[in-house]
N, CA, C and O of each residue as an XYZ file, in Angstrom:
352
protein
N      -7.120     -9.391     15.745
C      -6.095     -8.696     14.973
C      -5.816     -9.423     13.652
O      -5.545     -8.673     12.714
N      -5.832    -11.053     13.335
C      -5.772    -11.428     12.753
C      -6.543    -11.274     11.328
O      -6.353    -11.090     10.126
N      -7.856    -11.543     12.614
C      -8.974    -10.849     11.074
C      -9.219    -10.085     10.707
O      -9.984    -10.109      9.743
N      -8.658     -8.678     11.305
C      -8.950     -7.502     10.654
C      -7.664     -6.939      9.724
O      -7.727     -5.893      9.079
N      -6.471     -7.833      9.771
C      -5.250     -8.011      8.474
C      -5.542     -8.439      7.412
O      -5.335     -8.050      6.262
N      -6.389     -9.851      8.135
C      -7.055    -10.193      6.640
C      -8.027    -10.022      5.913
O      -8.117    -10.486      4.776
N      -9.250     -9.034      6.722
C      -9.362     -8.214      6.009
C      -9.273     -7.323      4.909
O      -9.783     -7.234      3.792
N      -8.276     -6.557      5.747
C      -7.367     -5.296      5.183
C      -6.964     -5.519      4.013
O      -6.958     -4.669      3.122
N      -6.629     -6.554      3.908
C      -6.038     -7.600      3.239
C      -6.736     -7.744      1.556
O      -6.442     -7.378      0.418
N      -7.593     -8.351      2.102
C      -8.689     -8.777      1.099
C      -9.298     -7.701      0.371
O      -9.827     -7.847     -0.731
N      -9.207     -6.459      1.092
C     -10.291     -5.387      0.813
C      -9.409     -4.568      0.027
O      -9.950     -3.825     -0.790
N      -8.255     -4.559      0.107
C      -7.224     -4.586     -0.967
C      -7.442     -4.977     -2.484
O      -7.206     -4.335     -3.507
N      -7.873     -6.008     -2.330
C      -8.142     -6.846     -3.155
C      -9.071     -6.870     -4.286
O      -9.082     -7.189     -5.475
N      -9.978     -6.311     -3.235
C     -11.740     -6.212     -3.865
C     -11.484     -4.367     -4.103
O     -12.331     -3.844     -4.827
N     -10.649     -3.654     -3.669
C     -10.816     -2.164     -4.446
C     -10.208     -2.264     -6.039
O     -10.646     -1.630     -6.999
N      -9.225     -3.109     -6.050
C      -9.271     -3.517     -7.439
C     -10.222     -3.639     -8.602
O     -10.160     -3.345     -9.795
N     -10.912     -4.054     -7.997
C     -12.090     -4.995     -8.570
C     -13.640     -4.326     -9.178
O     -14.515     -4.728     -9.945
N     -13.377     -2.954     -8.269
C     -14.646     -2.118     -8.812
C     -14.728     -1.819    -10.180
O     -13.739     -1.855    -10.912
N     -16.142     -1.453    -10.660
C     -15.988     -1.220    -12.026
C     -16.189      0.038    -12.496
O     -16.251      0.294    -13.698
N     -16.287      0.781    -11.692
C     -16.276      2.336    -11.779
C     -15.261      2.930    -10.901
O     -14.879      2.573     -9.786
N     -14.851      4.067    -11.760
C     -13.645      4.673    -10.932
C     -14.331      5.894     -9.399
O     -14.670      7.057     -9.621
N     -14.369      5.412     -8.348
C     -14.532      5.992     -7.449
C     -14.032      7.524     -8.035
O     -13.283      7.774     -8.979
N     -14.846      8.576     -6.966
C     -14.585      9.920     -6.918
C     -12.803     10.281     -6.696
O     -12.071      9.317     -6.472
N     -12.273     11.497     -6.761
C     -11.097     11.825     -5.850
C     -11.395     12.020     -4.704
O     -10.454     12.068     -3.911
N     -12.776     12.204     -4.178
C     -12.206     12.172     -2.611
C     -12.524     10.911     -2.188
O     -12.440     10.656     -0.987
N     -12.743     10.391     -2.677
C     -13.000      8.930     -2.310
C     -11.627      8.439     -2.166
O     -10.921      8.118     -1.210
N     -11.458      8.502     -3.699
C      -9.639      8.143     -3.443
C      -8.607      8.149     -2.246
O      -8.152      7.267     -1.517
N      -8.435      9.484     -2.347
C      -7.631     10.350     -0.782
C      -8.437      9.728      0.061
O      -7.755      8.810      0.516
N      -9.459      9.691      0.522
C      -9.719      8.407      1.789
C      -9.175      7.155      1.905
O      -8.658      6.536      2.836
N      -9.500      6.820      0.272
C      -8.581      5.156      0.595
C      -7.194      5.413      0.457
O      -6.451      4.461      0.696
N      -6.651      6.555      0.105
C      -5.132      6.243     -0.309
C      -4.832      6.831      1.267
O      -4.093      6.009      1.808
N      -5.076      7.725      2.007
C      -5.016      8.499      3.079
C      -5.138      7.411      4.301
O      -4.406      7.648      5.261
N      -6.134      6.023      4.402
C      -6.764      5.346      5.039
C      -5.152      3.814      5.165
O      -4.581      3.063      5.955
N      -5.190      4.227      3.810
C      -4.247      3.138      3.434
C      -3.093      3.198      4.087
O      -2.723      2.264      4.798
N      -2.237      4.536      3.888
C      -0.872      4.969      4.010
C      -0.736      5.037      5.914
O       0.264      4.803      6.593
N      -1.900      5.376      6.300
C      -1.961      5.449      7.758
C      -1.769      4.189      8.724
O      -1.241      4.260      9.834
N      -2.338      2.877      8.065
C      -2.481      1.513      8.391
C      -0.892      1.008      8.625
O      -0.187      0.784      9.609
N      -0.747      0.961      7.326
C       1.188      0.509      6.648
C       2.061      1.474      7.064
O       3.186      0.991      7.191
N       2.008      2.732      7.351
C       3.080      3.178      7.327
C       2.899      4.510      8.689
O       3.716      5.424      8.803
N       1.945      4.379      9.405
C       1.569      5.858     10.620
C       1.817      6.940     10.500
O       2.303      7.335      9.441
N       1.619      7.618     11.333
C       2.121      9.118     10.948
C       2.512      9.869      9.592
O       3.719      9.679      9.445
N       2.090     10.522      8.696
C       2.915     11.235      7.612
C       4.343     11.714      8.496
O       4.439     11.824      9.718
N       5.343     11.942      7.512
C       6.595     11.964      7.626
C       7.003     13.166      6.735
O       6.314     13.322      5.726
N       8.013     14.038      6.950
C       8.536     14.665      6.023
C       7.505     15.777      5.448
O       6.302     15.865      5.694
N       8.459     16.763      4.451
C       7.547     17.826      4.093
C       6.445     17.648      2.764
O       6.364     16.806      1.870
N       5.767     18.691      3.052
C       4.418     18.992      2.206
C       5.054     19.126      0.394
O       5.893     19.948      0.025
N       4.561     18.366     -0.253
C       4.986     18.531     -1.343
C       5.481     20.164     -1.739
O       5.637     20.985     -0.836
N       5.722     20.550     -3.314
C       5.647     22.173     -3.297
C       4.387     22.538     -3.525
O       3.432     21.763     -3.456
N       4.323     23.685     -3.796
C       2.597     24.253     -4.134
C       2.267     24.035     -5.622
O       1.183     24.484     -5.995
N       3.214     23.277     -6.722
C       2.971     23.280     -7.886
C       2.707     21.793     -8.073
O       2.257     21.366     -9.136
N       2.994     20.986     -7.015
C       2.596     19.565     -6.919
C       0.995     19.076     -5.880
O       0.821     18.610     -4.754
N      -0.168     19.624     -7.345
C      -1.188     19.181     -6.367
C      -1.613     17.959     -5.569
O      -2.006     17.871     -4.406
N      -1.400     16.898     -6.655
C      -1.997     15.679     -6.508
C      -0.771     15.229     -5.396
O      -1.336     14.215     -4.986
N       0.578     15.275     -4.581
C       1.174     14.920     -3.952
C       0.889     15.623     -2.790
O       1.264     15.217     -1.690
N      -0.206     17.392     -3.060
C      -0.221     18.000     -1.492
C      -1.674     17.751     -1.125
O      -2.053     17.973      0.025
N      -2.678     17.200     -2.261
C      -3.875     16.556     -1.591
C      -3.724     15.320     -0.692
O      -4.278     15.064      0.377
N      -2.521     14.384     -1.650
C      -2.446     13.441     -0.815
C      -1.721     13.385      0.594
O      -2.072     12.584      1.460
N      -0.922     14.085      0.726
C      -0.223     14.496      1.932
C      -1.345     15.257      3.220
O      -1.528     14.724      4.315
N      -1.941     16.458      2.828
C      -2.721     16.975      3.406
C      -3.897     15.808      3.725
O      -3.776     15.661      4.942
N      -4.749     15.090      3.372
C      -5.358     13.782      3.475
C      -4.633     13.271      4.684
O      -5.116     13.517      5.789
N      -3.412     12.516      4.576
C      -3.261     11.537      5.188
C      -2.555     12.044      6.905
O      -2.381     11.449      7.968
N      -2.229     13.915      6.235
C      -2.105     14.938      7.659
C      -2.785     14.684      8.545
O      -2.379     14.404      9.673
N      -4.559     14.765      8.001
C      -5.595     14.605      8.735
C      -5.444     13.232      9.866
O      -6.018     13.237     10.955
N      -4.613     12.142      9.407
C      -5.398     11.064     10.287
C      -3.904     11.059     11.124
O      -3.518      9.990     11.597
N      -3.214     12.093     11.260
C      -2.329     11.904     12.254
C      -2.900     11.509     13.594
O      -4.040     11.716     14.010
N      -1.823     10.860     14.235
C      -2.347      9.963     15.336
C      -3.340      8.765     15.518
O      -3.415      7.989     16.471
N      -4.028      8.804     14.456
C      -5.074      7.265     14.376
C      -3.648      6.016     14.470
O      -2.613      6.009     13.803
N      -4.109      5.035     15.572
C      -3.640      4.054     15.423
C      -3.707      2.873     13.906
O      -4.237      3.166     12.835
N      -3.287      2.067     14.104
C      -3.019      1.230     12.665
C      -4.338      0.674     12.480
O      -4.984      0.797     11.440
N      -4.780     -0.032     13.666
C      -6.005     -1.191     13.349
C      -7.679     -0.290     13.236
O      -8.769     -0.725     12.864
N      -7.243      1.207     13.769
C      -8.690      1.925     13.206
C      -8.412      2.491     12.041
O      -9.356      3.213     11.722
N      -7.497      2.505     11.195
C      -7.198      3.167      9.688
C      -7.482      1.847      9.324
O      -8.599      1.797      8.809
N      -7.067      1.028      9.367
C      -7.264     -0.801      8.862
C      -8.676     -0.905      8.426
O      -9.168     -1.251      7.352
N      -9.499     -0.282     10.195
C     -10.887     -0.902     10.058
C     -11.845      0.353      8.949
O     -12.693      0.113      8.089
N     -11.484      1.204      9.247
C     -12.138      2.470      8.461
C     -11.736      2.209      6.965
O     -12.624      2.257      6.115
N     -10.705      1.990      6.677
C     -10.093      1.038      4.798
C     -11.407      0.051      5.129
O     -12.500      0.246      4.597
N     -11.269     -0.540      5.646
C     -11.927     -2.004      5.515
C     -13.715     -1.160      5.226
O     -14.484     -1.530      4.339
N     -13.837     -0.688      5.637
C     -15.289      0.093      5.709
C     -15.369      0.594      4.748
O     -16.395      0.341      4.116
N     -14.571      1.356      4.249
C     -14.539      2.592      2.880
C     -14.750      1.451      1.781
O     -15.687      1.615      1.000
N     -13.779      0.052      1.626
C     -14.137     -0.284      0.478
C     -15.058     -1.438      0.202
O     -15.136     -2.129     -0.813
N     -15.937     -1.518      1.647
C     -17.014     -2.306      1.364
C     -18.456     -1.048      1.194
O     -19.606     -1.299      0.833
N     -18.006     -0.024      1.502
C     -18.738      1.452      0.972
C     -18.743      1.335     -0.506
O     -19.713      1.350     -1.264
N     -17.642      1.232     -0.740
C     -17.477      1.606     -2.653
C     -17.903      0.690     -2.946
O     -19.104      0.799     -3.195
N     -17.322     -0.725     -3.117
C     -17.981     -1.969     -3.251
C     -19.456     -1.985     -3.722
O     -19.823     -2.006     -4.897
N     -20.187     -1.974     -2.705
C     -21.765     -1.766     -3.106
C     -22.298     -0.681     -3.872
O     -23.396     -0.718     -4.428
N     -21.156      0.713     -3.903
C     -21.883      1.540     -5.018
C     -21.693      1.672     -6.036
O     -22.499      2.196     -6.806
N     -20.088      1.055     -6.495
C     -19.556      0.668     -7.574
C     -19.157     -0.985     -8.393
O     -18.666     -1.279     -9.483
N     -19.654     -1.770     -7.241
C     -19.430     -3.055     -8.102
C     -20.652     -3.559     -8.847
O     -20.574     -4.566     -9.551
């Protein structure tokens, strides 16, 4: 558990670090991957219909309802050693 925080952690770190801007759906994976780890379950309602970029991200992170913390952790941890190699 330890090492897959610090991980998480690190890989944080290193999405910074790319030098190309990943896709949007790339994004919504890591932001979707992210929000699931730190914070579980989405909460609360769906943005309005005139707020896209708040109902992609919502709808995204809909999807991983019920994933526990440490497989959103490990799947982040995966996604940005994915990008990593195609963008660093």
């Amino acid at each position: 558990m330890a090492d897959l925080k610090a991980s998480f952690e690190q890989a944080q770190v290193d999405v910074k670090a790319l030098t190309k801007r990943p896709s949007n759906d790339e994004l919504l994976a890591l932001y979707s991957l992210f929000k699931q780890a730190t914070d579980g379950d989405v909460k609360g309602k769906r943005p309005g219909m005139f707020d896209f970029k708040g109902g992609a991200k919502y709808d995204a992170w809909e999807k991983l309802k019920g994933m526990d913390a440490d497989t959103a952790m490990q799947q982040y941890v995966d996604k940005v050693a994915e990008l990593t190699a195609a963008y660093a």
